[in-house]
C-alpha positions, 0 to 999 in steps of 0.5 A: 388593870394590869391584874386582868391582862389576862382575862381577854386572852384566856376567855378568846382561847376557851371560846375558840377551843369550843368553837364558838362565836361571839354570838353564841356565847352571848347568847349562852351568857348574856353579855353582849357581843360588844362587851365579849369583844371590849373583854378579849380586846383588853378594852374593858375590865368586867366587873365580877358579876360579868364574868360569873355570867361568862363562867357559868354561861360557858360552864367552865370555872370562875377561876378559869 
């Protein structure tokens, strides 16, 4: 788990420096707002499928 550490603090950053909320980008990705919000917290893991919807929802790099 400690791999993905990261994962929530990067996603919150992209989100704010697009000024967006949570509920926009659900809606631009299709993950719910509680997973989006498990995801920044560091709660939850996602799984690849997940964060492929993130990156093309927000239309940025899956590496990003």
């Amino acid at each position: 788990m400690n791999d993905y550490m990261g994962l929530g603090e990067r996603l919150k950053n992209i989100r704010l420096k697009k000024g967006l909320n949570l509920d926009e980008v659900s809606a631009m990705t299709g993950v719910s707002k509680t997973m989006l919000s498990q995801i920044e917290r560091s709660g939850s893991v996602p799984t690849i499928a997940t964060v492929c919807k993130i990156a093309n929802g927000l239309q940025i790099k899956f590496d990003s």
